[in-house]
N, C-alpha and C positions, 0 to 999 in steps of 0.2 A: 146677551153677553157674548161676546167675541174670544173664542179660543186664540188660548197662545199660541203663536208659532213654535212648532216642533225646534227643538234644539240640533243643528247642524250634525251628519254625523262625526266623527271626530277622525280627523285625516289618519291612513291605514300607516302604520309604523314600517320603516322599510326593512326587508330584512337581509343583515349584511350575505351579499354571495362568496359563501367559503374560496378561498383562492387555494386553488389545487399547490398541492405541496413536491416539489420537482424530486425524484430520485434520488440527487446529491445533495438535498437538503436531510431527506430519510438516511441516507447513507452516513451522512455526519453525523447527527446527533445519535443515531442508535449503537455508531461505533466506538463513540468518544472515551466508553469505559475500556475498552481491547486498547488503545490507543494511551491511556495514560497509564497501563498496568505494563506493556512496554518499554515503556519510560520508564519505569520504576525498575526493572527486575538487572540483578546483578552485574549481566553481560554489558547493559547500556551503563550501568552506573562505573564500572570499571574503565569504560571506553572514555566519558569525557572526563575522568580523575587521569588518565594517561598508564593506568596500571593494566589494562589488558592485554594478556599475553595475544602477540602475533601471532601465532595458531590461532587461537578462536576467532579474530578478524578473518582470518584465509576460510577459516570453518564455514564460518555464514555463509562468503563467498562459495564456495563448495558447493554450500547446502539450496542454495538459489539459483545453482547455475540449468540443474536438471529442471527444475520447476519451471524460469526462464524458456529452458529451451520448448517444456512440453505445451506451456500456454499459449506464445509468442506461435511458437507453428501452427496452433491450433484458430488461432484468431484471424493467421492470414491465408488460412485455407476456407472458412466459413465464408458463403456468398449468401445469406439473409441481408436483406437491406439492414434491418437494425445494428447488424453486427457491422458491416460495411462499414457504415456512416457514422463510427465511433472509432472503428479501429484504425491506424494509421503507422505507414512505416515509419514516422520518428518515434514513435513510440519503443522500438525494439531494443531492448539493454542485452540482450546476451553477448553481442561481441566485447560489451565494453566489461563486462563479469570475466571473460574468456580473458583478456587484456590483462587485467590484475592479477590472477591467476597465473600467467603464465608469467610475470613479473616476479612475484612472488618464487613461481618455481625455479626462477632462474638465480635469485638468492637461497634455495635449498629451503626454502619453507614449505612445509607439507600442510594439509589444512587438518589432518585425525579426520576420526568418523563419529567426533560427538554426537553430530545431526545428521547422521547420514540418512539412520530409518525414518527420521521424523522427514526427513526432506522426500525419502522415496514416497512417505504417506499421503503429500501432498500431490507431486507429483503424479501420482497411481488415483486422484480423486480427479485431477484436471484432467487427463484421460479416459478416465471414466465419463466425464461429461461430456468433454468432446464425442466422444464414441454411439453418446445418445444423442447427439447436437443440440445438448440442454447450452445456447447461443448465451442467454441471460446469467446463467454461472461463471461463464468465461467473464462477462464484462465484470462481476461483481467483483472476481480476482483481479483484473487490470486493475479496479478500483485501487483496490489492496495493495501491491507491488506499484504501481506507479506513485502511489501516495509514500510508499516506503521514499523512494527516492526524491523528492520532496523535502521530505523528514529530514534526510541523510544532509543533502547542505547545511542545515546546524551545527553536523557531528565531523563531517570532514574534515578541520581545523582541527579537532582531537586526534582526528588516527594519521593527518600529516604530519604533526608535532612529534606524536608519543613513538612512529616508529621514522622518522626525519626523511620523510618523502619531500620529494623535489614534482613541483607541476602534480601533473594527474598520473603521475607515476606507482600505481599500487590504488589510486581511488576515481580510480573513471570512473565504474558505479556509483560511488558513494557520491560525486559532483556530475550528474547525469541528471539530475533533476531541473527543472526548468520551471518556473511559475509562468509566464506564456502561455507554454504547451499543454500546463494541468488546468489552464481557464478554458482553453481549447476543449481541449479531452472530457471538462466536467458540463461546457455548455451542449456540447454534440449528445452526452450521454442524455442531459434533462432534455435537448428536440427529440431525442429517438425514441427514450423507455416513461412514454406517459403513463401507459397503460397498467394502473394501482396492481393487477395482478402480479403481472411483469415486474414492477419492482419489489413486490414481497421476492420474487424467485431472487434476483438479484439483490435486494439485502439477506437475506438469508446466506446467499453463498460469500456474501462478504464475512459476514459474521463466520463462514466456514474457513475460509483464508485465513483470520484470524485468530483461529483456533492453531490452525498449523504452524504458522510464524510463530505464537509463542512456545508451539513446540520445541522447533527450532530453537529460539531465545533459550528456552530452557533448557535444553541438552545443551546448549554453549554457556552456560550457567552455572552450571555442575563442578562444586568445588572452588567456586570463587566467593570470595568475602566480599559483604556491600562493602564498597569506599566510601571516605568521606571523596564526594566530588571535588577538582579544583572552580574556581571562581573563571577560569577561563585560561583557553589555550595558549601554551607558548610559542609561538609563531617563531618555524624555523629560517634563518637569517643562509 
């Protein structure tokens, strides 16, 4: 009697190769909660209802400009390639912070010291970093602050209206952001920081940026009542 033929063995199942996950895909999805808790908190909701006192707009400004100045120095002193190949002079907001600021000063608006210390806190961490050349911290705050102004195109049609600025008269930060420059900025970060270690350092100090900004928010929060929002800005004629 003739044996059957052995049954074929059964083709190997392929197994899918994980696709590495880029730094500003980590960066996004792990921030998304800091990022919609800002949106909620009193300071923003008062801003696009149009009821924010001009102080605490100048506050923030205030409170960003030390932070601004301590990061921004620190990123264009760093010579690591990784840091190099991400950081770039358009990137720099401090003159245009500096700008509104002294706008403001010239209408006799002072910004208080709501966020003063929360601002020195951040500030005093971003030198700290620098100081150890923790490079990956730095980038994780650029994250932070460049994505703020981003943000801020939404909102500058609220604080042109609510205090009747003309052009970028009082909101060159606030209209500083660029969709361009942040596909730029986010493609250079995912060629530079593959390295899964490297971006735990760098979302972690994102996640630390965030902690400070709602400081911030928060001290500029203090004694304001949520608004009902309006449905959208009155665009000054």
């Amino acid at each position: 009697m003739t044996a059957a033929p052995e049954a074929p063995d059964p083709a190997p199942v392929p197994v899918p190769v994980p696709v590495p996950v880029t730094v500003v895909e980590r960066l996004r999805a792990s921030t998304r909660t800091w990022h919609d808790s800002l949106e909620a908190t009193p300071f923003a909701s008062a801003m696009i209802a149009g009821t924010l006192p001009v102080e605490r707009y100048v506050g923030q400004l205030a409170a960003y400009r030390p932070v601004l100045e301590a990061l921004e120095g620190a990123l264009a002193e760093a010579e690591a390639p990784d840091t190099t190949s991400v950081w770039s002079s358009d990137l720099v907001k401090l003159p245009l912070v500096e700008r509104d600021l002294a706008y403001f000063a010239g209408l006799g608006t002072a910004p208080g010291s709501w966020a003063a210390e929360a601002a020195e806190a951040f500030t005093a961490e971003i030198r700290q970093r620098a100081e150890a050349s923790d490079l990956p911290a730095l980038l994780g705050f650029l994250y932070v602050m460049e994505g703020s102004t981003l943000g801020a195109l939404v909102l500058h049609p609220y604080v042109t209206a609510a205090y009747r600025l003309s052009g970028t008269d009082g909101v060159a930060y606030y209209t500083s952001g660029d969709r361009d420059r942040w596909a730029r900025l986010t493609a250079r970060m995912n060629r530079a920081l593959t390295d899964p270690a490297v971006q735990d350092r760098v979302v972690a100090a994102a996640h630390s940026a965030y902690r400070h900004a709602a400081a911030i928010t928060g001290a500029l929060s203090i004694g304001l009542s949520p608004p009902s929002p309006s449905p959208s800005p009155t665009p000054v004629r």
